[in-house]
N, CA, C and O atoms as a Maestro MAE file, in Angstrom:
{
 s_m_m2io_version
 :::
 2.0.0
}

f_m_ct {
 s_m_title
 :::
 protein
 m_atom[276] {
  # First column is atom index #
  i_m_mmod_type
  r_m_x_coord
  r_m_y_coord
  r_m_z_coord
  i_m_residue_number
  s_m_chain_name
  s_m_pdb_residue_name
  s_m_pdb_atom_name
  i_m_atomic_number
  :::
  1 25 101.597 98.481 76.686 1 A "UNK " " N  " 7
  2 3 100.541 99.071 77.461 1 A "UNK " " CA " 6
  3 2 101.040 100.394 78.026 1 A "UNK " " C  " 6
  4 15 102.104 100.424 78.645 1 A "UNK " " O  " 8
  5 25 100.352 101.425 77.844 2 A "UNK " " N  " 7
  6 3 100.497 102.646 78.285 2 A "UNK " " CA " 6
  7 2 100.287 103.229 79.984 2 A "UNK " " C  " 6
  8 15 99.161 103.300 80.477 2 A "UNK " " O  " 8
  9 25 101.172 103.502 80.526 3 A "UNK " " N  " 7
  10 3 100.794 103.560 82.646 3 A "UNK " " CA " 6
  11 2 101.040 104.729 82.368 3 A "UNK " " C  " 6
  12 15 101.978 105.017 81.625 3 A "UNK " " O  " 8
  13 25 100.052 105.853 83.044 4 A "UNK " " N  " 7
  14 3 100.093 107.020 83.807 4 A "UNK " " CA " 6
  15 2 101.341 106.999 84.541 4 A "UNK " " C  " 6
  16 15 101.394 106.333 85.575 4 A "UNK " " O  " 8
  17 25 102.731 107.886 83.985 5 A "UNK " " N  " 7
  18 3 103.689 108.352 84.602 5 A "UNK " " CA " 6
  19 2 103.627 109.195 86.162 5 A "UNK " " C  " 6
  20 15 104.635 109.318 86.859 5 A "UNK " " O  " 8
  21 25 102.387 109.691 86.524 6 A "UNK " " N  " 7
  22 3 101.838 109.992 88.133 6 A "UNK " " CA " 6
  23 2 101.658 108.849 88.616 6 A "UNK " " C  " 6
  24 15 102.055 108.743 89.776 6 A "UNK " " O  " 8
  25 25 101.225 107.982 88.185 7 A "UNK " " N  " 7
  26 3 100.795 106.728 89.296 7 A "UNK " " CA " 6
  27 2 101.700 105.709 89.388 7 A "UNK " " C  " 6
  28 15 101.662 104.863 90.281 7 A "UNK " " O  " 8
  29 25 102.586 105.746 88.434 8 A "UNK " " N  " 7
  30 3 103.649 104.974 88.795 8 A "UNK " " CA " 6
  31 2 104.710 105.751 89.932 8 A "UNK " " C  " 6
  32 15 105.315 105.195 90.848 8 A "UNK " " O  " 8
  33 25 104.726 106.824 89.663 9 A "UNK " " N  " 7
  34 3 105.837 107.897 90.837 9 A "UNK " " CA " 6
  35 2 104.907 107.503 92.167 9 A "UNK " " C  " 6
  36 15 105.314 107.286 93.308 9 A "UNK " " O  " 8
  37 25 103.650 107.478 91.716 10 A "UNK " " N  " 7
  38 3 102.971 108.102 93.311 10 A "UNK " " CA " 6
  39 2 102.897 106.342 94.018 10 A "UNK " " C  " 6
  40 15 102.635 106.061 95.188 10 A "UNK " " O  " 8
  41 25 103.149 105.568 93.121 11 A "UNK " " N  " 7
  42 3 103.442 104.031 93.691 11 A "UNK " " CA " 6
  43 2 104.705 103.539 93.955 11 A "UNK " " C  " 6
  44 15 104.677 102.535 94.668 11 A "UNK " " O  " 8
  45 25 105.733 103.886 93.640 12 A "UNK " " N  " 7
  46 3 107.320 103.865 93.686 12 A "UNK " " CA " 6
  47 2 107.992 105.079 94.432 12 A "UNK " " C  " 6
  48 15 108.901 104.836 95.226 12 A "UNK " " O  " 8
  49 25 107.558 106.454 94.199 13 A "UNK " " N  " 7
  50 3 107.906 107.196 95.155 13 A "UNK " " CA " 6
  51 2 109.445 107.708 94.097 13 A "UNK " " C  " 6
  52 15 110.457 108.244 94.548 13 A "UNK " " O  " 8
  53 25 109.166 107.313 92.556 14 A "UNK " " N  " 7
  54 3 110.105 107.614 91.357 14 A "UNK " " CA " 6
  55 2 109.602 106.815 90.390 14 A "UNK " " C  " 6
  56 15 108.784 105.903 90.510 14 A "UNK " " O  " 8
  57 25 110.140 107.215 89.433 15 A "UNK " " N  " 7
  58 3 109.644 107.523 87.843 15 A "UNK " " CA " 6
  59 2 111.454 106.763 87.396 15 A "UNK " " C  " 6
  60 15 112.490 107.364 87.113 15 A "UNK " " O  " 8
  61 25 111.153 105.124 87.516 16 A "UNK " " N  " 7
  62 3 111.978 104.314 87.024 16 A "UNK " " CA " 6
  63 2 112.356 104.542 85.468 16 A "UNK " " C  " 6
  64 15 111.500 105.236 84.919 16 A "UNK " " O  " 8
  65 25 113.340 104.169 84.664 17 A "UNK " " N  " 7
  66 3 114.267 104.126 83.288 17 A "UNK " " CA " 6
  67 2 113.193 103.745 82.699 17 A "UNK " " C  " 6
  68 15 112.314 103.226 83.387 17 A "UNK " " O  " 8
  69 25 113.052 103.871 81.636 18 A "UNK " " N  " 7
  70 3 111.837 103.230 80.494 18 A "UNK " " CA " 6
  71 2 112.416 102.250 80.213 18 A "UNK " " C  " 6
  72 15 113.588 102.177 79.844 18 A "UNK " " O  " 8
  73 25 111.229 100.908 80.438 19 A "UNK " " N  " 7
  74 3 111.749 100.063 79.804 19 A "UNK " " CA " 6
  75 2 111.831 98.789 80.884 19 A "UNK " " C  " 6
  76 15 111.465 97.633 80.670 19 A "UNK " " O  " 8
  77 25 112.389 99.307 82.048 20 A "UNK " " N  " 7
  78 3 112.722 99.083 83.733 20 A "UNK " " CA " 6
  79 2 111.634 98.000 84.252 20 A "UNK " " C  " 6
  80 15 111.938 96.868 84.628 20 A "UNK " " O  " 8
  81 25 109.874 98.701 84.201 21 A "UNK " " N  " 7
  82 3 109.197 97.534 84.667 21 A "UNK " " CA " 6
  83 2 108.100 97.427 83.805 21 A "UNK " " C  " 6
  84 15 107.445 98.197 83.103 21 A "UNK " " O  " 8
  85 25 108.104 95.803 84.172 22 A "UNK " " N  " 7
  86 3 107.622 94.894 83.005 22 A "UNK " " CA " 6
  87 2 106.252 94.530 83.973 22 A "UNK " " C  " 6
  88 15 106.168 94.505 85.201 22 A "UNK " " O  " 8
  89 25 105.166 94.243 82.877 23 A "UNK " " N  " 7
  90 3 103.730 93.856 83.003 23 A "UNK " " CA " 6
  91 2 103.295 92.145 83.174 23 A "UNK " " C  " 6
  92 15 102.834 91.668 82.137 23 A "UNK " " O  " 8
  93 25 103.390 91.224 84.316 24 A "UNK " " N  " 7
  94 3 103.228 89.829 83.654 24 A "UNK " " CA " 6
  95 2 102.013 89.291 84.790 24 A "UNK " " C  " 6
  96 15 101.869 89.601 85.973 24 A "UNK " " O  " 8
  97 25 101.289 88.449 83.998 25 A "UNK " " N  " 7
  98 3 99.800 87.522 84.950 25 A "UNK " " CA " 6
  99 2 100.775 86.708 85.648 25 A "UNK " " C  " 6
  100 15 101.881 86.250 85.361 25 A "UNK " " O  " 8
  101 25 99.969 86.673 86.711 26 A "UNK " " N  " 7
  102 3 99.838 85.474 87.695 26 A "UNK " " CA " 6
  103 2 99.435 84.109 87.309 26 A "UNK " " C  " 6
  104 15 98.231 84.357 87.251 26 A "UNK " " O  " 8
  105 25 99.490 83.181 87.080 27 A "UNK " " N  " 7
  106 3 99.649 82.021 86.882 27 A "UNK " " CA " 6
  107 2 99.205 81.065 88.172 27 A "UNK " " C  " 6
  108 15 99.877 81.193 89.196 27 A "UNK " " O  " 8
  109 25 97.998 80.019 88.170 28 A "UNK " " N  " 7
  110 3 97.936 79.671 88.811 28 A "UNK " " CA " 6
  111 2 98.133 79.752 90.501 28 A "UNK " " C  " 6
  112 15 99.151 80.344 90.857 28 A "UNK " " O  " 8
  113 25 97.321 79.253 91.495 29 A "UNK " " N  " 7
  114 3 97.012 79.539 92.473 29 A "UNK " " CA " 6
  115 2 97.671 79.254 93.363 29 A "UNK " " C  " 6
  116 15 96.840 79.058 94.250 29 A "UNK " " O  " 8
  117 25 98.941 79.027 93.912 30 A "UNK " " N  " 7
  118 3 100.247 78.741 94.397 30 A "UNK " " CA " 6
  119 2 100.148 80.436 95.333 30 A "UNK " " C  " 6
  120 15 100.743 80.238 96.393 30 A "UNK " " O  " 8
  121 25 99.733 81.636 95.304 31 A "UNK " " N  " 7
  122 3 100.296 82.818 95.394 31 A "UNK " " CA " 6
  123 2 98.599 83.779 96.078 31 A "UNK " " C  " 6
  124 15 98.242 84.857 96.554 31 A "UNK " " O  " 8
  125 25 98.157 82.664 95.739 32 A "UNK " " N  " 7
  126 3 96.657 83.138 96.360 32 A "UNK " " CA " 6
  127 2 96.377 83.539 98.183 32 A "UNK " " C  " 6
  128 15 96.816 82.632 98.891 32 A "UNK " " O  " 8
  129 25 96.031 84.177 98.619 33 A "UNK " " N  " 7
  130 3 94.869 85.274 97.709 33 A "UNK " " CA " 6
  131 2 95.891 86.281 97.703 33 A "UNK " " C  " 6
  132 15 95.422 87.013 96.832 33 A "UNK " " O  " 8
  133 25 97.037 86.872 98.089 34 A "UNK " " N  " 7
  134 3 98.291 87.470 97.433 34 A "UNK " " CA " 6
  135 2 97.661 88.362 96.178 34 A "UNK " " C  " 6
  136 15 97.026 89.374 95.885 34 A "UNK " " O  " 8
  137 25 98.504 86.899 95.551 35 A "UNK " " N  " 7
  138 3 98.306 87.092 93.793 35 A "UNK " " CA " 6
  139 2 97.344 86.064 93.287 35 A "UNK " " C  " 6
  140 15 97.622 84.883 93.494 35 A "UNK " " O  " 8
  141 25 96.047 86.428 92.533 36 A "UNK " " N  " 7
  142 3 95.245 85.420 92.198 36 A "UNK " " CA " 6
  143 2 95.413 85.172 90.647 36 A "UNK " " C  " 6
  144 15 95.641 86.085 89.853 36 A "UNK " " O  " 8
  145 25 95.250 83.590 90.229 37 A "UNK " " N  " 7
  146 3 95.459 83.610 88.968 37 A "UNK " " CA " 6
  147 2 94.768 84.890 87.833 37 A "UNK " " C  " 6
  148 15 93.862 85.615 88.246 37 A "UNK " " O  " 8
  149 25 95.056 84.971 87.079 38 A "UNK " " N  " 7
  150 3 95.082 86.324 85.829 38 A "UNK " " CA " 6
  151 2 95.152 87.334 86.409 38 A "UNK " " C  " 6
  152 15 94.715 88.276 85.747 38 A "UNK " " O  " 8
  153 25 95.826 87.809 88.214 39 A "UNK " " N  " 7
  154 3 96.096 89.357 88.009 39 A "UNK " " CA " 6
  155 2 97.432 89.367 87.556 39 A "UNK " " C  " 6
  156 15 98.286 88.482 87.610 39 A "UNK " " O  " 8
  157 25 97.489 90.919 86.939 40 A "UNK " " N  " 7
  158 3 98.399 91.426 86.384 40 A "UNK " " CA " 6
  159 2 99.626 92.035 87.689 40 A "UNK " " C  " 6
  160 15 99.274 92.834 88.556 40 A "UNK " " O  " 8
  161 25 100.873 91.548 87.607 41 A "UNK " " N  " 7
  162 3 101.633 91.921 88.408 41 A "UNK " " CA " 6
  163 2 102.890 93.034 87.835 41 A "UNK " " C  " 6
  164 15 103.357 92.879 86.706 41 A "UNK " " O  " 8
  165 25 103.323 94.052 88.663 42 A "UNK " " N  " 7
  166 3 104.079 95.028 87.300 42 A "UNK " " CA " 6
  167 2 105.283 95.111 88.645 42 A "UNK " " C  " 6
  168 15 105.318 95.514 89.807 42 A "UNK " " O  " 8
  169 25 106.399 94.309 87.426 43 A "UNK " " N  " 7
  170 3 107.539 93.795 88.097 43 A "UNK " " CA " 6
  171 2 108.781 95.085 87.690 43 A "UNK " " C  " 6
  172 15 108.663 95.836 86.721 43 A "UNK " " O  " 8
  173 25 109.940 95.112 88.665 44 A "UNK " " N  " 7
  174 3 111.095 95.956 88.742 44 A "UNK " " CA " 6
  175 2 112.339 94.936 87.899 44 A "UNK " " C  " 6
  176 15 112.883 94.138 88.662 44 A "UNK " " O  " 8
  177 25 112.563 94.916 87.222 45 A "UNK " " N  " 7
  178 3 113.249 94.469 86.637 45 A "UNK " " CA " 6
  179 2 115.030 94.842 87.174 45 A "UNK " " C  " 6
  180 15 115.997 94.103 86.984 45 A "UNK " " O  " 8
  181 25 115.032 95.915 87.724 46 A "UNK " " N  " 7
  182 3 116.447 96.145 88.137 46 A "UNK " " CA " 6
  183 2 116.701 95.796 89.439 46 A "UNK " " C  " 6
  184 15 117.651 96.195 90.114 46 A "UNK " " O  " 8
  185 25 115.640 94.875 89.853 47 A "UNK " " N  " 7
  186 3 116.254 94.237 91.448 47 A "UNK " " CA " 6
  187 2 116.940 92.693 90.700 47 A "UNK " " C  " 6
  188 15 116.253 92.115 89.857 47 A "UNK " " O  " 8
  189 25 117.842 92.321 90.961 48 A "UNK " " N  " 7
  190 3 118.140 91.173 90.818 48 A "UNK " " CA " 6
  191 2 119.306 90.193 91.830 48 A "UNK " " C  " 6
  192 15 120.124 89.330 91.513 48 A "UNK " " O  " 8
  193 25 118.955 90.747 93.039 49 A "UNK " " N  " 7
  194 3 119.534 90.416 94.401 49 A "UNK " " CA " 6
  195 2 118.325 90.397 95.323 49 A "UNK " " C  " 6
  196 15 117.347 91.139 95.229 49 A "UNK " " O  " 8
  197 25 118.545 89.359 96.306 50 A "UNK " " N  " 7
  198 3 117.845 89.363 97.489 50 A "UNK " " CA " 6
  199 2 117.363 90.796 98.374 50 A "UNK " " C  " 6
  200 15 118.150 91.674 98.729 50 A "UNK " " O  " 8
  201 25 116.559 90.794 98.511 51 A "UNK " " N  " 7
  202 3 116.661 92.212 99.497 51 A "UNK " " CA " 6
  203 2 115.447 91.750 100.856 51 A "UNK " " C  " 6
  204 15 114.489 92.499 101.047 51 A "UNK " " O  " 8
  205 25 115.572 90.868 101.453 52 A "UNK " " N  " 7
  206 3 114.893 90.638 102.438 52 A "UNK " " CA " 6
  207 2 112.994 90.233 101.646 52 A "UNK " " C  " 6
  208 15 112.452 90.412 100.556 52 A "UNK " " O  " 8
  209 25 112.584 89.619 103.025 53 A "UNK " " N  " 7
  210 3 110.931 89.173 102.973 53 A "UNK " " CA " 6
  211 2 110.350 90.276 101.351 53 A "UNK " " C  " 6
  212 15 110.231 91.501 101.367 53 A "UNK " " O  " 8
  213 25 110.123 89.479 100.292 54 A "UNK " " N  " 7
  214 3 109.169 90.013 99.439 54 A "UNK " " CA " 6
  215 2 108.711 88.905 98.469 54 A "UNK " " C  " 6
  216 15 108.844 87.683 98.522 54 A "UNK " " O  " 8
  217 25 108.142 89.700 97.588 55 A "UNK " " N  " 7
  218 3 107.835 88.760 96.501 55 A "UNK " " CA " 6
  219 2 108.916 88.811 95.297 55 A "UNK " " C  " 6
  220 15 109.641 89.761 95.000 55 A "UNK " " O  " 8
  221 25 108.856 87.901 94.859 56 A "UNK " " N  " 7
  222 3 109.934 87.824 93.962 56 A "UNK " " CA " 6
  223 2 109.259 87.584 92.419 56 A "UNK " " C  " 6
  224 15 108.030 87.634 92.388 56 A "UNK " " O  " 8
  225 25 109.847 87.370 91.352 57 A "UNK " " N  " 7
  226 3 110.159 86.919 89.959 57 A "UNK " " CA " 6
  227 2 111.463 86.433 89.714 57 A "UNK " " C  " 6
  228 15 112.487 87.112 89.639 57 A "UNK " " O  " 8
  229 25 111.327 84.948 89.572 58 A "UNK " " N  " 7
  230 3 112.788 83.816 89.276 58 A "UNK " " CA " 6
  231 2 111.920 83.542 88.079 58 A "UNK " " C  " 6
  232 15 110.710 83.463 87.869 58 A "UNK " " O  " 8
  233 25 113.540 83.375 87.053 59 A "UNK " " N  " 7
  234 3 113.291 82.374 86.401 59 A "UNK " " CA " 6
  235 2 114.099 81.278 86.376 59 A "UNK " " C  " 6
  236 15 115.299 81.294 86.102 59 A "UNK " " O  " 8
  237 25 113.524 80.443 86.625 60 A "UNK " " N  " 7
  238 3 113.973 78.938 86.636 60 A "UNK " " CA " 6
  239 2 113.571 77.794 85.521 60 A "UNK " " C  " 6
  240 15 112.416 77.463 85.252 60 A "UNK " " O  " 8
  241 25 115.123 77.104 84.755 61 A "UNK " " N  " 7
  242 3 115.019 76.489 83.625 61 A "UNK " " CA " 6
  243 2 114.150 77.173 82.506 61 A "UNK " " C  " 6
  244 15 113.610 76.478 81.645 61 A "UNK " " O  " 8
  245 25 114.014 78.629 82.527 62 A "UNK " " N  " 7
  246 3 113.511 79.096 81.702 62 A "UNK " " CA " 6
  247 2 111.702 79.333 81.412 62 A "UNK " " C  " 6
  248 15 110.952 79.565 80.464 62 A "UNK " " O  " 8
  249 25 111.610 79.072 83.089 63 A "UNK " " N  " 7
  250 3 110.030 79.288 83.516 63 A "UNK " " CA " 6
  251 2 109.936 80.174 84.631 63 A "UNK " " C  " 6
  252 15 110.544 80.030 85.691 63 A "UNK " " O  " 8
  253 25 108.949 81.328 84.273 64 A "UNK " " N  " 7
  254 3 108.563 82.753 84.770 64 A "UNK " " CA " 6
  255 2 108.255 82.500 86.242 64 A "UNK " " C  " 6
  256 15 107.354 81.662 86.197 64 A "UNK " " O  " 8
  257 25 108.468 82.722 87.306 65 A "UNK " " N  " 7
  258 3 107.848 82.063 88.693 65 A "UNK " " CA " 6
  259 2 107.370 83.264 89.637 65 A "UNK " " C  " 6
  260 15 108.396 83.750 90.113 65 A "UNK " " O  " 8
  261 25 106.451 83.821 90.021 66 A "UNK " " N  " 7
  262 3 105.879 85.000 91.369 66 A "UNK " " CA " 6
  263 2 106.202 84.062 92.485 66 A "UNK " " C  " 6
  264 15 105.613 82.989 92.356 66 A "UNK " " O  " 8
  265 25 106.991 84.148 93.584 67 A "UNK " " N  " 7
  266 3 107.022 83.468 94.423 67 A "UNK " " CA " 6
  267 2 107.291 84.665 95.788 67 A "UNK " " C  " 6
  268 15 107.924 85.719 95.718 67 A "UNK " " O  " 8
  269 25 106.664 84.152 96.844 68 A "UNK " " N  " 7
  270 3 107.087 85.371 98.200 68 A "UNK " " CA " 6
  271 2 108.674 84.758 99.169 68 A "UNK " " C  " 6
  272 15 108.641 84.105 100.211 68 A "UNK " " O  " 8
  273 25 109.440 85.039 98.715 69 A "UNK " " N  " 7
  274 3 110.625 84.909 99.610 69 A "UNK " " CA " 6
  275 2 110.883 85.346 101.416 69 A "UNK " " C  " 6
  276 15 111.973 85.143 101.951 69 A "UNK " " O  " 8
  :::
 }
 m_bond[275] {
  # First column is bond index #
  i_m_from
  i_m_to
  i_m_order
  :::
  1 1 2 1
  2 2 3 1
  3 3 4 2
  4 3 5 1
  5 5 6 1
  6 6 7 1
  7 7 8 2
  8 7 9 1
  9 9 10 1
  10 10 11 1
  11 11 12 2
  12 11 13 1
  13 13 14 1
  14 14 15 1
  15 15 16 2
  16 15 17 1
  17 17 18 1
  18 18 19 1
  19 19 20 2
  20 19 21 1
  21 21 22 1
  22 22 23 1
  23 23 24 2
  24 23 25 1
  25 25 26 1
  26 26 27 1
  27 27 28 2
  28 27 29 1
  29 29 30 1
  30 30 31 1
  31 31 32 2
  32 31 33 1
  33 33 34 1
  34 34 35 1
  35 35 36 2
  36 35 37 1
  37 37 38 1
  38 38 39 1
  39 39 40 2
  40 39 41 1
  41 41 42 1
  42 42 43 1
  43 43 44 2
  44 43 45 1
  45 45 46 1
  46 46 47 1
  47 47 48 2
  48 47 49 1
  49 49 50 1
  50 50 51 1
  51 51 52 2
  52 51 53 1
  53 53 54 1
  54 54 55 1
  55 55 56 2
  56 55 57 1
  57 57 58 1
  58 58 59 1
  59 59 60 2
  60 59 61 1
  61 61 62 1
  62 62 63 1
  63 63 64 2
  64 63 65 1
  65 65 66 1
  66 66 67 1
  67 67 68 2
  68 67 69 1
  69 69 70 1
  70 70 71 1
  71 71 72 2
  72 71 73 1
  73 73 74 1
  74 74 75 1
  75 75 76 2
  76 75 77 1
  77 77 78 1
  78 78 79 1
  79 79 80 2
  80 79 81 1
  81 81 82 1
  82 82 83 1
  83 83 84 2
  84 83 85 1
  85 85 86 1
  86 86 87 1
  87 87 88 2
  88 87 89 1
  89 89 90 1
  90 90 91 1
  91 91 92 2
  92 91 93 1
  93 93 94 1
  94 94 95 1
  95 95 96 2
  96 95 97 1
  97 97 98 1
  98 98 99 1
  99 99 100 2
  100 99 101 1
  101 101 102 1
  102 102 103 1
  103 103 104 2
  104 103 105 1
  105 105 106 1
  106 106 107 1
  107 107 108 2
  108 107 109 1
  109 109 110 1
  110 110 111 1
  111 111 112 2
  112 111 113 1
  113 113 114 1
  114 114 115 1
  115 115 116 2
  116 115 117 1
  117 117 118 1
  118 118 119 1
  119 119 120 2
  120 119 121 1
  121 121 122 1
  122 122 123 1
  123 123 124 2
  124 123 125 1
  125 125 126 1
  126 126 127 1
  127 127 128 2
  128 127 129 1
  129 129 130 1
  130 130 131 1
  131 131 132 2
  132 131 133 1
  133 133 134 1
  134 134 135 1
  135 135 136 2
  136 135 137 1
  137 137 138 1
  138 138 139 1
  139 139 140 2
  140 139 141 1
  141 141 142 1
  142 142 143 1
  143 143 144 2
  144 143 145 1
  145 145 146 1
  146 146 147 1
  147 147 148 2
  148 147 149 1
  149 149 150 1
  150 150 151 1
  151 151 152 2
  152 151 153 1
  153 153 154 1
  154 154 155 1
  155 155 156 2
  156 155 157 1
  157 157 158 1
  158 158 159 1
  159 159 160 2
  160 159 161 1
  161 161 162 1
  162 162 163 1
  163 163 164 2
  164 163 165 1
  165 165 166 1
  166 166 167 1
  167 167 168 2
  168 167 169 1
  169 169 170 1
  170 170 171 1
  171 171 172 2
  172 171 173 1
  173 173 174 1
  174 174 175 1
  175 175 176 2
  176 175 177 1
  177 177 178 1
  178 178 179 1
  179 179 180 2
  180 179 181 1
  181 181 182 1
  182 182 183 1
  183 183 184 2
  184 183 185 1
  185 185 186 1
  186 186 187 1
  187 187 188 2
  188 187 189 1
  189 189 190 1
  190 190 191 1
  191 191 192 2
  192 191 193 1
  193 193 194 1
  194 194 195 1
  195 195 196 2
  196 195 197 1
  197 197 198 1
  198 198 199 1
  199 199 200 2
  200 199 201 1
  201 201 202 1
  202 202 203 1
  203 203 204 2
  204 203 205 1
  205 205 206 1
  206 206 207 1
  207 207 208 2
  208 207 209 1
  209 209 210 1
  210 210 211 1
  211 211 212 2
  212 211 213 1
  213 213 214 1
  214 214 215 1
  215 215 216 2
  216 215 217 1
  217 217 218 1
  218 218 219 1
  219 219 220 2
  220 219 221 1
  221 221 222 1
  222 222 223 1
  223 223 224 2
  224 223 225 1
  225 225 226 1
  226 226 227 1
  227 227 228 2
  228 227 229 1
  229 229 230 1
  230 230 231 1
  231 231 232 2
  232 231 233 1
  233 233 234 1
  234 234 235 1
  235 235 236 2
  236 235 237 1
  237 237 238 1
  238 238 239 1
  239 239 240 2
  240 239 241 1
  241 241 242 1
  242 242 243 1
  243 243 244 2
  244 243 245 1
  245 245 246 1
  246 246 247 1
  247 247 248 2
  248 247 249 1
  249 249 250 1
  250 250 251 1
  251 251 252 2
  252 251 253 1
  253 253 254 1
  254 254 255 1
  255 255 256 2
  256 255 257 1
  257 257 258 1
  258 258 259 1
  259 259 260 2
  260 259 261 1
  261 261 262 1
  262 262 263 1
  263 263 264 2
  264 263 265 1
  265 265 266 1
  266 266 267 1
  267 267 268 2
  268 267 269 1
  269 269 270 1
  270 270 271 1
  271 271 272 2
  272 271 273 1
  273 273 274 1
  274 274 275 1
  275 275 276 2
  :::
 }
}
């Protein structure tokens, strides 16, 4: 899927590595009204440490998880 390189800067505040963040649905209603099942969430792939209160992406046993930490 193709993102406007302005709207990703003007949402990040930088113009991340290609490749960096990834496109994935929400899944069931665990995350509601947050995240509601089938929205599209566009994840940072180069956080992979805690960094205080957010939402996260774990995978656990090899299942995709949106969860708010």
């Amino acid at each position: 899927m193709d993102y406007a390189e302005w709207d990703i800067r003007q949402r990040l505040g930088f113009l991340p590595q290609l490749g960096r963040l990834k496109l994935i649905p929400g899944r069931g209603p665990s995350m509601a009204p947050v995240i509601n099942n089938g929205d599209v969430v566009m994840v940072d792939t180069a956080v992979d440490y805690f960094d205080g209160d957010a939402i996260y992406v774990i995978n656990i046993g090899g299942e995709t998880r949106i969860k708010g930490l």
